[in-house]
Short mmCIF file of the C-alpha atoms (twelve columns), coordinates in Angstrom:
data_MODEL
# 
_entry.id   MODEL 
# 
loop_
_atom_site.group_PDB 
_atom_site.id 
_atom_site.type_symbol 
_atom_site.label_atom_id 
_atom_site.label_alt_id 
_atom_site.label_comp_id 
_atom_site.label_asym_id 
_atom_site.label_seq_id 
_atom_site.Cartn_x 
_atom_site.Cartn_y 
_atom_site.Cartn_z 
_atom_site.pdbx_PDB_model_num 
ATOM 1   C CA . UNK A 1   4.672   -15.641 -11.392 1 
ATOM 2   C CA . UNK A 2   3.857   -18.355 -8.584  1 
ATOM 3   C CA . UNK A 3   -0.044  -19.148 -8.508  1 
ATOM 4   C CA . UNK A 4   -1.415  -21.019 -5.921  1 
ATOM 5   C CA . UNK A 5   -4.498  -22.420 -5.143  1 
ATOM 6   C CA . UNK A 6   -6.630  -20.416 -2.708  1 
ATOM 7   C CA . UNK A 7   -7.821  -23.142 -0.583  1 
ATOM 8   C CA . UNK A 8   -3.541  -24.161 0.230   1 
ATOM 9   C CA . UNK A 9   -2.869  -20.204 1.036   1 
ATOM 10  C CA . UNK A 10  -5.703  -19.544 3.645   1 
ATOM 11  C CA . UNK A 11  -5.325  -23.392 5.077   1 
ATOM 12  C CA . UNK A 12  -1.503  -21.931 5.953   1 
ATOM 13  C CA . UNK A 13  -2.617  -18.561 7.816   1 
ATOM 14  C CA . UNK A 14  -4.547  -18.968 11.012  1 
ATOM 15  C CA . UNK A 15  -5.647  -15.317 11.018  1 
ATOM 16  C CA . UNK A 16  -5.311  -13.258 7.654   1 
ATOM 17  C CA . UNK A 17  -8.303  -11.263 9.047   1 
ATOM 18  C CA . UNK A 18  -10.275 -9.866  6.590   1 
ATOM 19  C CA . UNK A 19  -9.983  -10.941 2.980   1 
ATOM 20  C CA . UNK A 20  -10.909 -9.912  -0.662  1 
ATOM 21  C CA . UNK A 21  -10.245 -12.275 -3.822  1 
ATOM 22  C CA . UNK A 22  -11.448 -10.507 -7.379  1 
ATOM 23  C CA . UNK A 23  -10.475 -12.897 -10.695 1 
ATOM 24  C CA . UNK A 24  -12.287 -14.860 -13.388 1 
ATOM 25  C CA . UNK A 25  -14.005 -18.232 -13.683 1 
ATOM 26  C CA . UNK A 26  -12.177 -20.998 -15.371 1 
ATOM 27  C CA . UNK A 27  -14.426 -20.401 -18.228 1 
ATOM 28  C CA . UNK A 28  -13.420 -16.812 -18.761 1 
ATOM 29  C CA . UNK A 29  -17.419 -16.256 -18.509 1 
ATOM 30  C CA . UNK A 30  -18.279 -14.598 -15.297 1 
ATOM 31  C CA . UNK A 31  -16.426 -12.491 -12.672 1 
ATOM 32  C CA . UNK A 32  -15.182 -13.921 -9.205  1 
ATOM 33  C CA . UNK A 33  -15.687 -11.908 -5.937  1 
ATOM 34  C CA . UNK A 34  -14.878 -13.352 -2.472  1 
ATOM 35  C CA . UNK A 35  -14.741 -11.220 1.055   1 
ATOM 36  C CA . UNK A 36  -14.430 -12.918 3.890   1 
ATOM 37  C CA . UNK A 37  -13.941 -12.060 7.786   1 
ATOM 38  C CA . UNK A 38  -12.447 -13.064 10.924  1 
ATOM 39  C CA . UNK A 39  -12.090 -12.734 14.079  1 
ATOM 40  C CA . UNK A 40  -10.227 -13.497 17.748  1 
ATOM 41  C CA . UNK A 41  -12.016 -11.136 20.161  1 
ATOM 42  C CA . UNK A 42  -16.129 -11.603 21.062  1 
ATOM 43  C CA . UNK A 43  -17.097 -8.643  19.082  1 
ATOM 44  C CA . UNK A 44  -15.709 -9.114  16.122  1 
ATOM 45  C CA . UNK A 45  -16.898 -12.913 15.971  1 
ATOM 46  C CA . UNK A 46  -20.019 -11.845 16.797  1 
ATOM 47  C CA . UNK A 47  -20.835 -10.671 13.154  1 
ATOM 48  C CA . UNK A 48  -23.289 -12.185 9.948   1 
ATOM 49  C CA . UNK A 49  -23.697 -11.112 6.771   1 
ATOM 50  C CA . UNK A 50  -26.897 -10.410 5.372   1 
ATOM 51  C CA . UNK A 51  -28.248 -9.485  1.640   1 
ATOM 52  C CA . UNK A 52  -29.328 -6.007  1.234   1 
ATOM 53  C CA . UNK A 53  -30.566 -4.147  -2.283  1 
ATOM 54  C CA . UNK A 54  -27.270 -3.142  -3.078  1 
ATOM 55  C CA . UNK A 55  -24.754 -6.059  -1.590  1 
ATOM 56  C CA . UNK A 56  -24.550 -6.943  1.737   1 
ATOM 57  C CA . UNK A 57  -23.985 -5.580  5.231   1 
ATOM 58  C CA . UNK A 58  -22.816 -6.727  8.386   1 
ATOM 59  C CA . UNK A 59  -24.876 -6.927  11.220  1 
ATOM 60  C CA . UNK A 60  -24.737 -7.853  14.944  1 
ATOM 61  C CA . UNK A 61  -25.812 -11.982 15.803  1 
ATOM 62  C CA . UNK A 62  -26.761 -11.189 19.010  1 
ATOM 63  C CA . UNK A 63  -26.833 -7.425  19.731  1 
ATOM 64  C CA . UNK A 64  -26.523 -7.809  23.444  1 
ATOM 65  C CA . UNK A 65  -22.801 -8.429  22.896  1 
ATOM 66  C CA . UNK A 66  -22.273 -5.880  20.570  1 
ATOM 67  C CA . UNK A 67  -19.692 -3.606  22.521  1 
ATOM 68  C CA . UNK A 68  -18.215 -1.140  19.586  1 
ATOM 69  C CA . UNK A 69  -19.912 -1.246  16.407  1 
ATOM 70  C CA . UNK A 70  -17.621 1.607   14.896  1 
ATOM 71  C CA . UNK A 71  -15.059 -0.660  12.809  1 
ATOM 72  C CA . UNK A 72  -17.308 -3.964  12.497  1 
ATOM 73  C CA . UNK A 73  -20.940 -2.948  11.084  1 
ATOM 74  C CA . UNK A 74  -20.230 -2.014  7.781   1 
ATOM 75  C CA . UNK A 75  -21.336 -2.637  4.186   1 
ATOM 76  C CA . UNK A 76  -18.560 -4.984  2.269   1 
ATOM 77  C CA . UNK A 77  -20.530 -4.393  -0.625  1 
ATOM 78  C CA . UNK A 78  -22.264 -2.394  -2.904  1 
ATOM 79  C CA . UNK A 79  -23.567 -2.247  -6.479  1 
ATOM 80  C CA . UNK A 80  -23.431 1.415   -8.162  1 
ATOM 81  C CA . UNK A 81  -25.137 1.244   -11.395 1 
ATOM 82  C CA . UNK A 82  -22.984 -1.588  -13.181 1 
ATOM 83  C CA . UNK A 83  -19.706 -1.460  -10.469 1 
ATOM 84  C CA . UNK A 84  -19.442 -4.012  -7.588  1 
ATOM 85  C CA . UNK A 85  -17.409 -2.453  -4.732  1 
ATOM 86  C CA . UNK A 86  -16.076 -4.584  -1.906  1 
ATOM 87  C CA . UNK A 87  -14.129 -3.249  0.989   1 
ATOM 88  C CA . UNK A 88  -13.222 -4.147  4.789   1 
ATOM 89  C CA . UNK A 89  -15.034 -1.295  5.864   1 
ATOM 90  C CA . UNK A 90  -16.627 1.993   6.131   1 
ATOM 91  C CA . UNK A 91  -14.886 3.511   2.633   1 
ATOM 92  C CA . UNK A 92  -17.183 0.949   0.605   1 
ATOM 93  C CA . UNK A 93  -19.488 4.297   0.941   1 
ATOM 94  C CA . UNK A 94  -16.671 6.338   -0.044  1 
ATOM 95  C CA . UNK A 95  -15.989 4.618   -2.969  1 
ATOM 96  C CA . UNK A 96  -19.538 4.557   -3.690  1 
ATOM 97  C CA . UNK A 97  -20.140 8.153   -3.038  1 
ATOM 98  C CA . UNK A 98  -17.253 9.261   -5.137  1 
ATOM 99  C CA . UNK A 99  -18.701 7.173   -8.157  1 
ATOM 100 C CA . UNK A 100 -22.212 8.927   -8.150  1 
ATOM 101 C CA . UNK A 101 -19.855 12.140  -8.124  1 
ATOM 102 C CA . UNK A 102 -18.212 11.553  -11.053 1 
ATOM 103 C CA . UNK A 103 -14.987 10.513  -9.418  1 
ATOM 104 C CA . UNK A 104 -12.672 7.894   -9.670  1 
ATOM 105 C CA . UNK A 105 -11.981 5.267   -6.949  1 
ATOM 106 C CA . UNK A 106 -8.269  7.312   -6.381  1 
ATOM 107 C CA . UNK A 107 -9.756  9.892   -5.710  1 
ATOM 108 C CA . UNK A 108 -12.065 8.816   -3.647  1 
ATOM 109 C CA . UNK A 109 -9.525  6.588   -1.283  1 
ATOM 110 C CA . UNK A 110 -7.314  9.351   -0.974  1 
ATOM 111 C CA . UNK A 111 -9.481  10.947  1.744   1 
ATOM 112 C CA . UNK A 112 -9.347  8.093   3.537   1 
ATOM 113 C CA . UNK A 113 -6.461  5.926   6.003   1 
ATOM 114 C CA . UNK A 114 -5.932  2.954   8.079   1 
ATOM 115 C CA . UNK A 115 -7.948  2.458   10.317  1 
ATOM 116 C CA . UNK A 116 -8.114  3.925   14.013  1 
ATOM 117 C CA . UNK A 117 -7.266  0.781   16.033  1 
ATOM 118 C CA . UNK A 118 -3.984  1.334   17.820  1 
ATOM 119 C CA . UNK A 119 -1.446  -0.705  17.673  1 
ATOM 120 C CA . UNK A 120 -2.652  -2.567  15.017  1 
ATOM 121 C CA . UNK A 121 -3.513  0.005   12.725  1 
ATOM 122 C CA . UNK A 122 -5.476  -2.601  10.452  1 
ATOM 123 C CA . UNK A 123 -5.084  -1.954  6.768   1 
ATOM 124 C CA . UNK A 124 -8.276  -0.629  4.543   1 
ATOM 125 C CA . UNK A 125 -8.389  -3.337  1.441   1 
ATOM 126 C CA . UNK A 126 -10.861 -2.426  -1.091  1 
ATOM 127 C CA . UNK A 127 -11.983 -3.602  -4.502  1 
ATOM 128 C CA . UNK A 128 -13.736 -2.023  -7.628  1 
ATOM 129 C CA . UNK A 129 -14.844 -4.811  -10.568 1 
ATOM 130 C CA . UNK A 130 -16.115 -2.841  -13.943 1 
ATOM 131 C CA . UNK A 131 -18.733 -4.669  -16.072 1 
ATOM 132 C CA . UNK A 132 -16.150 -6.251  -18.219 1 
ATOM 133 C CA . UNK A 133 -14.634 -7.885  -15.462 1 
ATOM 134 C CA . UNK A 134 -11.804 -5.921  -15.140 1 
ATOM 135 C CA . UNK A 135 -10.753 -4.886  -11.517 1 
ATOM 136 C CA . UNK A 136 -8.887  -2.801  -9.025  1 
ATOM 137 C CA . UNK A 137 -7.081  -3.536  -5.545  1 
ATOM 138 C CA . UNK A 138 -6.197  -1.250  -3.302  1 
ATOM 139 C CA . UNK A 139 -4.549  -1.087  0.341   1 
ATOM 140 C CA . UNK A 140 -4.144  1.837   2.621   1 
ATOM 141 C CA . UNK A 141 -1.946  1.268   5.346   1 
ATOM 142 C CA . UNK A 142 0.511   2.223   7.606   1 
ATOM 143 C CA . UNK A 143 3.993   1.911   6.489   1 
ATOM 144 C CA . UNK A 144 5.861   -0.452  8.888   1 
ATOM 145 C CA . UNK A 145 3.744   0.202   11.535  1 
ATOM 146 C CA . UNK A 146 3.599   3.971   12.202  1 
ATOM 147 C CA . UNK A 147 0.902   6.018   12.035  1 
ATOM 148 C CA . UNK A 148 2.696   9.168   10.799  1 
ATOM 149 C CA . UNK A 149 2.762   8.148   7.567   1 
ATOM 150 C CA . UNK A 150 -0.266  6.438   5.649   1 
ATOM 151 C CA . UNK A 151 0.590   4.516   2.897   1 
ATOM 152 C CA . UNK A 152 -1.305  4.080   -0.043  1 
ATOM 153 C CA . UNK A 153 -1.187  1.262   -2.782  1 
ATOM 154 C CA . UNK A 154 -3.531  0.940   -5.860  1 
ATOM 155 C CA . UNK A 155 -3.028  -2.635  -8.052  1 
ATOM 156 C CA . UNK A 156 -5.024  -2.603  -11.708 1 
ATOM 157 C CA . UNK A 157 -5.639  -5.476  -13.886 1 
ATOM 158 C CA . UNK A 158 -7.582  -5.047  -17.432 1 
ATOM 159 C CA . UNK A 159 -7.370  -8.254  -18.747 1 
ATOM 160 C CA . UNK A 160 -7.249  -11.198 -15.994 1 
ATOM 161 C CA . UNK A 161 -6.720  -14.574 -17.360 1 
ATOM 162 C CA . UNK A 162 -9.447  -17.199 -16.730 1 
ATOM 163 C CA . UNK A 163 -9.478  -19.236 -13.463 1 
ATOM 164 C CA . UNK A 164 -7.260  -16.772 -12.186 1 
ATOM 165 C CA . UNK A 165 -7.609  -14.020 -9.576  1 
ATOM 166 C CA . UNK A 166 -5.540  -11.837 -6.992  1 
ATOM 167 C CA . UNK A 167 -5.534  -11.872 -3.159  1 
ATOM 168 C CA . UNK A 168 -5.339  -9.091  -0.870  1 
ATOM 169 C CA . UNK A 169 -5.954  -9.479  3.221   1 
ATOM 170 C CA . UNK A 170 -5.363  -7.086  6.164   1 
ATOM 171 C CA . UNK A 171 -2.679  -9.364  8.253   1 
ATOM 172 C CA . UNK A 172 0.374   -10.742 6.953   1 
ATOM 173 C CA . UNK A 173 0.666   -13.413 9.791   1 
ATOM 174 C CA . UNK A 174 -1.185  -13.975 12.999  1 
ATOM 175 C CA . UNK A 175 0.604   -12.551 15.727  1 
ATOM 176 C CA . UNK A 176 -0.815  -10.611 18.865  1 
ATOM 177 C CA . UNK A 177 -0.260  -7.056  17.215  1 
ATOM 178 C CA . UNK A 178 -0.394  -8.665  13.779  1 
ATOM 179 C CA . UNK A 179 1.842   -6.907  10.769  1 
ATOM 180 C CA . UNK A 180 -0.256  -5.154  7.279   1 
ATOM 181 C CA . UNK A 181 -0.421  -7.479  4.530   1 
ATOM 182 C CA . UNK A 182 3.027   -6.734  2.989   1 
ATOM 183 C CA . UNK A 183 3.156   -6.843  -1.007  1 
ATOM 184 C CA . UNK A 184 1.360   -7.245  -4.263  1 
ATOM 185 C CA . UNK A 185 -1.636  -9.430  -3.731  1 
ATOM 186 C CA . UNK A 186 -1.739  -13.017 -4.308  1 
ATOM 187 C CA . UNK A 187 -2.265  -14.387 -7.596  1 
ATOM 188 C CA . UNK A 188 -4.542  -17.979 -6.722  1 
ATOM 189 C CA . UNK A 189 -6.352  -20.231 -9.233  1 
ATOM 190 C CA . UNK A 190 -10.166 -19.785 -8.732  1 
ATOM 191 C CA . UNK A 191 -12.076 -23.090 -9.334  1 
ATOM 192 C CA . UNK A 192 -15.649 -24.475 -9.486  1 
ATOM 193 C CA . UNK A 193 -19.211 -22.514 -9.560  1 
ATOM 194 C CA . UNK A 194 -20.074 -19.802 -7.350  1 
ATOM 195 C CA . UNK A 195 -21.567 -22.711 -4.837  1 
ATOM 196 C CA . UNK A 196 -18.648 -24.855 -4.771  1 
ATOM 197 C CA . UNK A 197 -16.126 -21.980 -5.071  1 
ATOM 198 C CA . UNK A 198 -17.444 -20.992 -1.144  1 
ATOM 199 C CA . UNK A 199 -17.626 -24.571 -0.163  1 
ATOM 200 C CA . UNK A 200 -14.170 -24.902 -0.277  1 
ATOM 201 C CA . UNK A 201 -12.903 -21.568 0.695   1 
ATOM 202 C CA . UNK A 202 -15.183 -21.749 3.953   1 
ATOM 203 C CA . UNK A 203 -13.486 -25.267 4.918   1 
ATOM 204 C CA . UNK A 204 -10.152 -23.402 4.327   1 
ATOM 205 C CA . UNK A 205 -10.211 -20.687 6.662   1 
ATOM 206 C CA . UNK A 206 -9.325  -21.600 10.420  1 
ATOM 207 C CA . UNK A 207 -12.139 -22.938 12.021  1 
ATOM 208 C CA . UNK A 208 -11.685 -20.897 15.185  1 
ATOM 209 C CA . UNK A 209 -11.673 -17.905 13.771  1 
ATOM 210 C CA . UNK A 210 -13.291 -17.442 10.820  1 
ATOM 211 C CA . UNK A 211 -16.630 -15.340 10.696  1 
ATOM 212 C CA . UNK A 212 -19.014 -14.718 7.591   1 
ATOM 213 C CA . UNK A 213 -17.965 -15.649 3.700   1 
ATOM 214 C CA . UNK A 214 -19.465 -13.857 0.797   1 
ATOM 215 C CA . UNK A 215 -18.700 -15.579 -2.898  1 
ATOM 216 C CA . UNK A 216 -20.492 -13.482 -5.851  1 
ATOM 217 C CA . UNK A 217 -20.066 -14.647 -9.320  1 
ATOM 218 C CA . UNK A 218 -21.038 -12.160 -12.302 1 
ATOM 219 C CA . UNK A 219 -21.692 -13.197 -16.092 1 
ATOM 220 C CA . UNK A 220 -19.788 -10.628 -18.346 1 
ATOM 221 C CA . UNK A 221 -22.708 -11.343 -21.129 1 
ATOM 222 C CA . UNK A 222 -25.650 -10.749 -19.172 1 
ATOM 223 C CA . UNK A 223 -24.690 -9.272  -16.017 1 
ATOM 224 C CA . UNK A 224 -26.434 -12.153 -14.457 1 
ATOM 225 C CA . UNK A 225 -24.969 -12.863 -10.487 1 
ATOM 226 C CA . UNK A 226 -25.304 -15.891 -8.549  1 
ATOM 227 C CA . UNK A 227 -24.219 -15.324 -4.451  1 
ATOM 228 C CA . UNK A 228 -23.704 -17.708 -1.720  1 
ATOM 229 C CA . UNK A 229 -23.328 -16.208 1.836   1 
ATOM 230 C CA . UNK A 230 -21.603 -17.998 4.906   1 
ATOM 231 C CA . UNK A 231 -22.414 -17.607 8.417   1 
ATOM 232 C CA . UNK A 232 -20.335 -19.296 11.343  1 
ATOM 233 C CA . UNK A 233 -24.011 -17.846 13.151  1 
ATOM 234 C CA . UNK A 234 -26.673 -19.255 11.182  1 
# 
């Protein structure tokens, strides 16, 4: 199995839109969350994250320009009890919702699709991380571009090896009706502290088009989390 470093993958695509990374430090100590976004058109750039009780949210910069909120003001993540979900949209509450109900995250995603945005049909990429830093992938997505059939892929890893994670993003290349993320996601070495882990991911991603950056580490002992949050806005 090829792993490369994070930093070298997103430094080689312009536009992998939106982005989730969940591994383990070098240390085999804490887990590793990163979500990012992008964007090409005005309302999409014109997004920040922001802290909330539970995770974080997306919210307009300047709400004058807001034109559709329906597929860009979201929450990428929330905490349920001792769970950390992270998605690129809307089923971060379904997950959630399905939890408190006793459900598993299946279960939960298999109410839900791609998303409405003809012709792209962007990809729903979500992630669940447990308390002993196991985690899930998942990807919902059109297969090969038609919206007849919704395609649904689930990845699991128990046991992930330190200062490793895997990779999953909506767009496999940047193109003007760019292609689903085709695959099994990434495996990339995960370096540094929480801090210096979004320091260098931030300077990777294009500088034209990336958005807002959210890096969460989690100590397996004590549950502990340190987060760093990235704003092209500030």
């Amino acid at each position: 199995m090829q792993i490369q470093k994070l930093e070298q993958h997103l430094a080689a695509h312009t536009y992998p839109g939106r982005g989730i990374v969940l591994g383990r430090s070098a240390d085999g100590r804490k887990a590793v969350i990163v979500y990012f976004i992008m964007g090409r058109s005005e309302n999409s750039r014109n997004r920040v994250f922001e802290l909330t009780d539970d995770g974080i949210r997306t919210r307009a910069f300047d709400e004058s320009k807001m034109v559709d909120p329906s597929l860009v003001i979201y929450h990428p993540v929330r905490v349920v009890g001792d769970v950390t979900v992270v998605t690129n949209g809307d089923q971060t509450d379904t997950i959630r919702d399905g939890l408190l109900a006793g459900k598993s995250y299946i279960e939960a995603l298999r109410t839900r699709c791609f998303e409405p945005d003809p012709p792209i049909y962007t990809p729903r990429i979500s992630g669940v991380v447990a308390r002993d830093g196991s985690y899930v992938l998942s990807i919902l997505k059109s297969l090969d571009g038609d919206p007849a059939c919704n395609a649904r892929y689930f990845y699991e890893y128990d046991n992930p090896q330190p200062g490793m994670g895997h990779f999953i993003h909506t767009y496999q290349e940047n193109q003007p009706t760019p292609p689903s993320f085709a695959g099994e996601p990434r495996a990339v070495a995960l370096e540094g502290d929480a801090q210096a882990l979004a320091e260098s991911v931030w300077q990777s991603l294009n500088a034209d088009n990336k958005v807002s950056l959210f890096v969460r580490t989690i100590d397996l002992e004590t549950g502990a989390a340190e987060t760093v949050i990235k704003n092209k806005h500030q």
